[in-house]
C-alpha positions as CSV (number, residue, x, y, z in Angstrom):
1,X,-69.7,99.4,69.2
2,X,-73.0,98.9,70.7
3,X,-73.2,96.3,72.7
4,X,-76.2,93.4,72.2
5,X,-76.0,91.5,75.0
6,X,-75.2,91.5,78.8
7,X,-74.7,88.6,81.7
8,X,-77.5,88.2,83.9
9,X,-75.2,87.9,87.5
10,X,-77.8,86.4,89.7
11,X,-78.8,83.7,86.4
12,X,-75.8,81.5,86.8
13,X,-74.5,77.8,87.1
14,X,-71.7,76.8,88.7
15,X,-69.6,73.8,86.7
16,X,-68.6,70.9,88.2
17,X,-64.5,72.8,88.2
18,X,-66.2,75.6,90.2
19,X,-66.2,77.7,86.7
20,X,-69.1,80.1,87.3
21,X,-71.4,80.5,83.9
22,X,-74.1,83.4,83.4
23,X,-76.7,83.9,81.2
24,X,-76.8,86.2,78.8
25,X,-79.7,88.8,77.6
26,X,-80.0,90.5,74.2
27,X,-80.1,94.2,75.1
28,X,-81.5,94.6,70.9
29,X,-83.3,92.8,68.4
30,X,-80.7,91.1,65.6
31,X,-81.5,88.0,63.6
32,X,-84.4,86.3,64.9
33,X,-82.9,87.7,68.8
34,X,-85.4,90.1,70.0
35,X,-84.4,92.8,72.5
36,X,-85.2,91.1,76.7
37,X,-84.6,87.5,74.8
38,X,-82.5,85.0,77.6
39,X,-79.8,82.8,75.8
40,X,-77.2,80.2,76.7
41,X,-74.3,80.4,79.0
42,X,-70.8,82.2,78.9
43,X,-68.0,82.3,81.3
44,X,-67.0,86.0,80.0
45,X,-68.8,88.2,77.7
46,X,-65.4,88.0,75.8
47,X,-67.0,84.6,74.7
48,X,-69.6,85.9,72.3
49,X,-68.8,88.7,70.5
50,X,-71.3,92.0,70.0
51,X,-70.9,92.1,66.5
52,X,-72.8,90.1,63.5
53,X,-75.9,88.2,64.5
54,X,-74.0,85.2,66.6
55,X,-76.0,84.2,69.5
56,X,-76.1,81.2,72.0
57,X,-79.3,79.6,72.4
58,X,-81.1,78.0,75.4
59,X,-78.7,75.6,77.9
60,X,-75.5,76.2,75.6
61,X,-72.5,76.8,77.1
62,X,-69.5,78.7,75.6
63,X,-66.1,79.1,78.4
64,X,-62.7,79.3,79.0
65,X,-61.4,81.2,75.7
66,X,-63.5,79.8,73.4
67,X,-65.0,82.2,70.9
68,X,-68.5,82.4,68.7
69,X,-68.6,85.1,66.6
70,X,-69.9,86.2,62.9
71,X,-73.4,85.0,62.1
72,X,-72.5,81.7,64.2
73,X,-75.0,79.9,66.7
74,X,-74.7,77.2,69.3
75,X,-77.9,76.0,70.7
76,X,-79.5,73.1,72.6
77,X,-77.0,71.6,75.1
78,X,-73.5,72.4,72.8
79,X,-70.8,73.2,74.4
80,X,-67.8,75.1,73.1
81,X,-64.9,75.5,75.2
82,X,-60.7,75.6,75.5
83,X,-59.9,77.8,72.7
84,X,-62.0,76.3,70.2
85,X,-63.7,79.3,67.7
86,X,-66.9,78.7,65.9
87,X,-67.6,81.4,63.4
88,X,-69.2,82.6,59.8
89,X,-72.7,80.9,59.7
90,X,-72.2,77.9,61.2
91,X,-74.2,75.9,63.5
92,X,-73.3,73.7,66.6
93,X,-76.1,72.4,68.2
94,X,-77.5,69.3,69.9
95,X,-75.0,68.0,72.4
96,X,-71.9,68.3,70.1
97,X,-68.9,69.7,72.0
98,X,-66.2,71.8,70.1
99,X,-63.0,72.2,72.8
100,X,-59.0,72.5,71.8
101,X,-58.3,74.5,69.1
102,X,-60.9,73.5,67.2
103,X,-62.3,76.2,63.8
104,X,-65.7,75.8,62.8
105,X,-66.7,78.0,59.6
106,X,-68.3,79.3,57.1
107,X,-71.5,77.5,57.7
108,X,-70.3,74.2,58.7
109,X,-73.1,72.0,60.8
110,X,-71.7,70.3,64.1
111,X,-74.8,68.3,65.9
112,X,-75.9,65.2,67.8
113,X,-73.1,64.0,70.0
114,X,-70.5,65.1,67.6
115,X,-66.8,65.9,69.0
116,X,-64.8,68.6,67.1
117,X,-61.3,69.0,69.2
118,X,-57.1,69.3,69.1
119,X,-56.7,71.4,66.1
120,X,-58.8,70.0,64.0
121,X,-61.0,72.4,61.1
122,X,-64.3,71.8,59.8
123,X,-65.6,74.7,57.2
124,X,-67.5,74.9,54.2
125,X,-71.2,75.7,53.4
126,X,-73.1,72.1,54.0
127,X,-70.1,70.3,55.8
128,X,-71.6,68.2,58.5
129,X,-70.6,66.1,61.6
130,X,-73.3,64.4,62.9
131,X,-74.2,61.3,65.2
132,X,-71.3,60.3,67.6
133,X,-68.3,61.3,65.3
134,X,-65.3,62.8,66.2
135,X,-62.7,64.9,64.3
136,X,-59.7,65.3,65.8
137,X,-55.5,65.9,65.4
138,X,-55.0,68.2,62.5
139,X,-57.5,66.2,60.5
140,X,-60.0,68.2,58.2
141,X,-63.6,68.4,56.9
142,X,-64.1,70.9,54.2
143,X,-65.9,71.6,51.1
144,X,-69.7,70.2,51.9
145,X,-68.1,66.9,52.8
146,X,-70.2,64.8,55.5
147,X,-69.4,62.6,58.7
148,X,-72.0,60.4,60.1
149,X,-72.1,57.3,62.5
150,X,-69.2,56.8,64.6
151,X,-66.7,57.7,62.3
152,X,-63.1,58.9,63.4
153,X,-61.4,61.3,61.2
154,X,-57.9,61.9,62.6
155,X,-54.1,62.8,61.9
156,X,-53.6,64.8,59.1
157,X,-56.6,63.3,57.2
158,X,-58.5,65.6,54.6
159,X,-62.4,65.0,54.0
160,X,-63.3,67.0,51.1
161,X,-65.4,68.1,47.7
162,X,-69.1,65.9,48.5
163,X,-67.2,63.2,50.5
164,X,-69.3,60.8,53.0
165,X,-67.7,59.1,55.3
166,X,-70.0,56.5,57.4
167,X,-68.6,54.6,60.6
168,X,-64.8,54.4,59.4
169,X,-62.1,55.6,61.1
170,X,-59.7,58.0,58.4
171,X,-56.1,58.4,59.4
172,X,-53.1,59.3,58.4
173,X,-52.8,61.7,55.9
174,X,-55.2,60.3,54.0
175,X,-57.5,62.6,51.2
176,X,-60.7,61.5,50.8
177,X,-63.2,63.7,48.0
178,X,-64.8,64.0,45.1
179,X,-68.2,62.5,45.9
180,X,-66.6,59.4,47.7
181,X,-68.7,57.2,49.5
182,X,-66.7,55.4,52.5
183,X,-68.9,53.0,54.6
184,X,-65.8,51.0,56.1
185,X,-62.0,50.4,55.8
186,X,-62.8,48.2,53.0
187,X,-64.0,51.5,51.2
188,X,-60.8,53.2,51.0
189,X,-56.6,52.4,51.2
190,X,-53.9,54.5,52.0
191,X,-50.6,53.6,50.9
192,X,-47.1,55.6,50.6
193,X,-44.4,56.4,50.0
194,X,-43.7,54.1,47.0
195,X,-39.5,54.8,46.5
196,X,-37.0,55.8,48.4
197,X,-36.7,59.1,47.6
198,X,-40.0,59.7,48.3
199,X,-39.6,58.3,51.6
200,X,-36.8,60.3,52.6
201,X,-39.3,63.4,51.6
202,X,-41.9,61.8,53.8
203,X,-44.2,62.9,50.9
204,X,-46.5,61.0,48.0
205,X,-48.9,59.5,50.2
206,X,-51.6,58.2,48.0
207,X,-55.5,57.3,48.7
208,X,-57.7,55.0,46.8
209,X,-61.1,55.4,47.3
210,X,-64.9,54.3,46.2
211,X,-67.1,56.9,44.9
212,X,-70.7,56.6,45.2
213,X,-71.2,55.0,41.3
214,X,-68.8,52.5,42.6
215,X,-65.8,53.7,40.8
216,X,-62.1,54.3,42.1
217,X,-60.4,57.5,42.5
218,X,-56.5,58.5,43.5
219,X,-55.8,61.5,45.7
220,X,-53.2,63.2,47.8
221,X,-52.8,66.7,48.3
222,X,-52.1,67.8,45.4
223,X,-54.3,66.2,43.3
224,X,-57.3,63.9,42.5
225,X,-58.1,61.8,39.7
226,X,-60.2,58.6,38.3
227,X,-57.6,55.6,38.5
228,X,-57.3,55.0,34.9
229,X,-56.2,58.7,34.7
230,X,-53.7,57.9,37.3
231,X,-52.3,55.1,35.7
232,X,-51.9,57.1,32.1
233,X,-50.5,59.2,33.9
234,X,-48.2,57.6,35.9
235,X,-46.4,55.8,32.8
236,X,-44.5,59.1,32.3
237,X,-41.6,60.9,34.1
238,X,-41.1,57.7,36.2
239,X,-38.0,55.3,35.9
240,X,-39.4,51.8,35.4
241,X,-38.2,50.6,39.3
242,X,-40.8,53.2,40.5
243,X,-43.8,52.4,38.0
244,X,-43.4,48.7,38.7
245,X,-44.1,50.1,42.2
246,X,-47.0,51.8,41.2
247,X,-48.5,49.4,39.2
248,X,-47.9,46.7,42.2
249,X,-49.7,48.7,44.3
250,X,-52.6,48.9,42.0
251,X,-52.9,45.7,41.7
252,X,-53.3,45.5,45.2
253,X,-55.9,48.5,45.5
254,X,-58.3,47.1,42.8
255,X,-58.5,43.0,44.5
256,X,-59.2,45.3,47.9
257,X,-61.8,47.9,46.4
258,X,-63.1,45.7,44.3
């Protein structure tokens, strides 16, 4: 493979570790790269790799055994580092910084002051993290869902299908999607497990949430559906000790999310 880039050896920065960082130089014209162009920062030319038309822009920075790659770009100030990857057609830009393990893909956006890091995954054409937000843990943004403010989206939590989540910290294993609307704890519950059994299993977590027309949805990671759904549903293939349960608990959800 041809290669598209090279480091310049006397255009460098040294880090405030003593890490040494060189910029790089399109050696052919790809995307909107034209052969001679300068570009951001790597620590290794095993940072940015010489296929598909990912590129780092201006005062970026991509080190350590982090990897762009793809149609990906990281611009501005971004820095990706650790062994964070950011690939398909995403974007990190801004000063967002994407360290860890961290996977951006398939289009995701990453800007601002944004912190991807841990093992946490953000994918999906439109998905966004924005402002001062941080993902983090094994928690996940997928599907076109959003992140703004100074949200915290950690543990195992799962932000998906249109979901906007606006200065709230999401925990937990918590499921939050189809078109909800979170603009504080007040905007969504997480509760579980609701018998003994299931508590043994460590399984049937269950999230309440507001959508955007106001109404409340049930999720956990199997499924998602209005709450009136849920509670038809719910009325069969469960002894009566575990629907009272239920139903407590729903009482509870609707005087909260009310």
């Amino acid at each position: 493979m041809n290669k598209k880039f090279e480091l310049l050896k006397d255009d460098y920065i040294i880090d405030l570790v003593g890490r040494t960082l060189y910029r790089i130089r399109a050696l052919k014209d790809f995307a909107n790269v034209k052969k001679g162009d300068i570009g951001g920062f790597v620590e290794k030319e095993k940072n940015l790799s010489h296929a598909g038309d990912c590129w780092i822009y201006r005062d970026a920075k991509v080190y350590n055994n982090a990897r762009v790659s793809d149609n990906a770009k990281v611009c501005d100030r971004a820095k990706i580092y650790g062994n964070a990857i950011v690939r398909g057609h995403s974007y990190v830009t801004d000063e967002a910084q994407v360290f860890g393990s961290a996977i951006i893909d398939d289009g995701a956006f990453v800007k601002n002051s944004a912190i991807i890091c841990d093992h946490a995954k953000v994918n999906g054409e439109e998905s966004l993290i924005c402002n001062r937000s941080k993902v983090c843990d094994y928690a996940q943004v997928i599907d076109s869902a959003g992140i703004y403010g100074t949200s915290l989206i950690r543990g195992n939590a799962v932000i998906y299908d249109n979901a906007a989540v606006f200065n709230t910290t999401v925990e937990g294993n918590a499921r939050i999607g189809k078109c909800a609307s979170i603009k504080g704890n007040r905007y969504y519950i997480h509760i579980g497990p609701l018998s003994l059994v299931h508590m043994l299993q460590q399984s049937h977590f269950l999230t309440f949430y507001k959508t955007r027309n106001n109404n409340i949805m049930v999720s956990d990671d199997k499924f998602c559906y209005p709450l009136d759904d849920f509670l038809r549903g719910i009325k069969n293939g469960n002894d009566k000790d575990i629907l009272r349960e239920y139903k407590k608990a729903i009482r509870f959800v609707k005087k909260i999310l009310k």
